[in-house]
C-alpha positions as CSV (number, residue, x, y, z in Angstrom):
1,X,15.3,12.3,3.0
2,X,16.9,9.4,2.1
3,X,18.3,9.0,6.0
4,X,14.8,9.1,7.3
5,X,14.1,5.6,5.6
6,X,14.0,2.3,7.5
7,X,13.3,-1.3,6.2
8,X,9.8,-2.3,7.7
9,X,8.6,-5.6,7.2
10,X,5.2,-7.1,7.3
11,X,2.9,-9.1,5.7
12,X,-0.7,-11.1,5.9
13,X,-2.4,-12.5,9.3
14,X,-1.0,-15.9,8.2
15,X,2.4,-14.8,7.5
16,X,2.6,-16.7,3.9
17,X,2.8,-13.8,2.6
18,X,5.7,-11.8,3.6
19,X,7.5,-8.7,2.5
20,X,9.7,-6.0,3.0
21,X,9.5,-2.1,1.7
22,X,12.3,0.7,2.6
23,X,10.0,3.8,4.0
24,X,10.6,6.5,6.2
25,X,9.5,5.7,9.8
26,X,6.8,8.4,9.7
27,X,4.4,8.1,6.5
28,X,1.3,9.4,5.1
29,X,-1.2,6.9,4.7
30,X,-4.6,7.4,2.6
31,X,-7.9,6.5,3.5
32,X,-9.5,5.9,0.7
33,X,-13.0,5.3,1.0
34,X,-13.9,4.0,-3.0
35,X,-15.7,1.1,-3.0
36,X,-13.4,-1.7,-2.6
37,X,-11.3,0.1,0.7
38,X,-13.8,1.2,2.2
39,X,-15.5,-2.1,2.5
40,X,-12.0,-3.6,3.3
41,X,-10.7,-0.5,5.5
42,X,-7.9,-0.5,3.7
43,X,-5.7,2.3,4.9
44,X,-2.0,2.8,3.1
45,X,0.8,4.0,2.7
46,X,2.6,4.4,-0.9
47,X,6.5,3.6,-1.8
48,X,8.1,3.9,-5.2
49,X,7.8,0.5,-6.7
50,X,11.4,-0.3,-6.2
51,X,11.7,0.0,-2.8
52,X,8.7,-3.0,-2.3
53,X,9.8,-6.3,-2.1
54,X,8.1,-9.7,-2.1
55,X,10.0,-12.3,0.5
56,X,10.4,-16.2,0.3
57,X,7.7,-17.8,-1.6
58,X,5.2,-15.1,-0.8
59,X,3.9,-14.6,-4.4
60,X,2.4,-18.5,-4.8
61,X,0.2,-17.3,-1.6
62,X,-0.8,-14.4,-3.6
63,X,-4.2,-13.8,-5.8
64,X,-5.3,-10.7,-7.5
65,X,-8.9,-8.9,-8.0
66,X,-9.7,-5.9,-10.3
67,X,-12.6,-4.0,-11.4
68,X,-13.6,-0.9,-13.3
69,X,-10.5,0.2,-15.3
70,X,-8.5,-2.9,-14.1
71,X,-5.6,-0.4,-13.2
72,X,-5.4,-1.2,-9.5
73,X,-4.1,-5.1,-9.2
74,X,-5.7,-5.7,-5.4
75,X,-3.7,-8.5,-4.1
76,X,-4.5,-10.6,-1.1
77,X,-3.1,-13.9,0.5
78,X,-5.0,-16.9,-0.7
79,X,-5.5,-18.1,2.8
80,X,-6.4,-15.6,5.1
81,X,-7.6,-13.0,2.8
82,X,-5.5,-10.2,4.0
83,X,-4.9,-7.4,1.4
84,X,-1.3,-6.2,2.9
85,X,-0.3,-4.5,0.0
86,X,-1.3,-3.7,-3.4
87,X,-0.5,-1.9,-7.2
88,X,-3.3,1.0,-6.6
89,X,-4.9,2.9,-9.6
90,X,-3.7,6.3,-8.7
91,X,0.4,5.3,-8.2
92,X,0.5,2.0,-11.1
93,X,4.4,2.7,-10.7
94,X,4.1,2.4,-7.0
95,X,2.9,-0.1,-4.2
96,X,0.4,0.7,-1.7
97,X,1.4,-0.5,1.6
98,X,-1.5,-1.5,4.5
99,X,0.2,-0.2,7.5
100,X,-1.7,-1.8,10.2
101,X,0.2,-5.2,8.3
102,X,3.9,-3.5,8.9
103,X,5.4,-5.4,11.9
104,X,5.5,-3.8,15.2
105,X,8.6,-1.4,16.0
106,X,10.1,0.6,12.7
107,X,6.3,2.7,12.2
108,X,7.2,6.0,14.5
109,X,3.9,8.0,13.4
110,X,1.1,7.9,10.3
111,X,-0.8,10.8,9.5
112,X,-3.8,9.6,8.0
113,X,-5.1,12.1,5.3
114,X,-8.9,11.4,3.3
115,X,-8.5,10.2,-0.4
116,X,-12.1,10.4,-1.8
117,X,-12.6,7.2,-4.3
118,X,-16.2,8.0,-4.5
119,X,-15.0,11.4,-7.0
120,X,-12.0,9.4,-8.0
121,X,-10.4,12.0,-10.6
122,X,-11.0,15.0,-8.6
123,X,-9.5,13.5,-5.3
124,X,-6.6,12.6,-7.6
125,X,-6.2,16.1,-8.7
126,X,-6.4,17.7,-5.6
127,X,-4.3,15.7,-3.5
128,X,-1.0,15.4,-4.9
129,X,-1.1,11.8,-4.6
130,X,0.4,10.7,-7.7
131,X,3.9,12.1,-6.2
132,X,3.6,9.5,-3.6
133,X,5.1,6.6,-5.2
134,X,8.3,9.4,-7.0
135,X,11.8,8.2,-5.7
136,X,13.6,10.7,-3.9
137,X,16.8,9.6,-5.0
């Protein structure tokens, strides 16, 4: 519902990066444990690309990794390292959101449900997780 959402803000342990993303206060985030979050502990929550945005000068703080089929763009601040968002392979319309990395206050619960990376396809299948990142409007 489109009365649920709040803006939440957040950003990397160094602050360069900052940025803002219109959510509900009580999300779904993933934990994905594929190679590259489960060595990170990446845990995320996914909005429609639209309702992501990039503050200040955030982006000349930003740098980009990919591997395998290059889909996911895994962005992280230049400086401290922190991944607090990124474009992930299974929602390339969509931004992936780190939600320890929201600020304190707007977050009112996260259900964290298991996204299995290691069987990539299947878990994408099963999970309904391509919906994720679907406007409601």
């Amino acid at each position: 519902m489109e009365s649920d959402m709040v803006m939440h803000y957040g950003g990397c342990h160094c602050r360069r990066v900052r940025w803002r993303v219109q959510a509900p206060s009580s999300v779904v985030a993933w934990n994905c444990n594929c190679s590259d979050c489960s060595m990170r502990g990446n845990t995320h929550f996914i909005v429609p690309s639209e309702k992501f945005e990039l503050l200040g000068d955030s982006k000349e703080f930003l740098t980009t990794y990919t591997f395998g089929t290059h889909t996911a763009k895994h962005t992280f601040c230049k400086f401290c390292g922190i991944t607090s968002f990124y474009i992930p392979r299974s929602n390339p319309d969509g931004v992936a959101v780190t939600f320890r990395c929201v600020d304190p206050g707007t977050l009112t619960h996260v259900e964290i449900k298991h996204y299995d990376g290691r069987n990539w396809e299947s878990s994408y299948n099963q999970t309904g997780i391509a919906s994720c990142s679907q406007g409601t409007d």
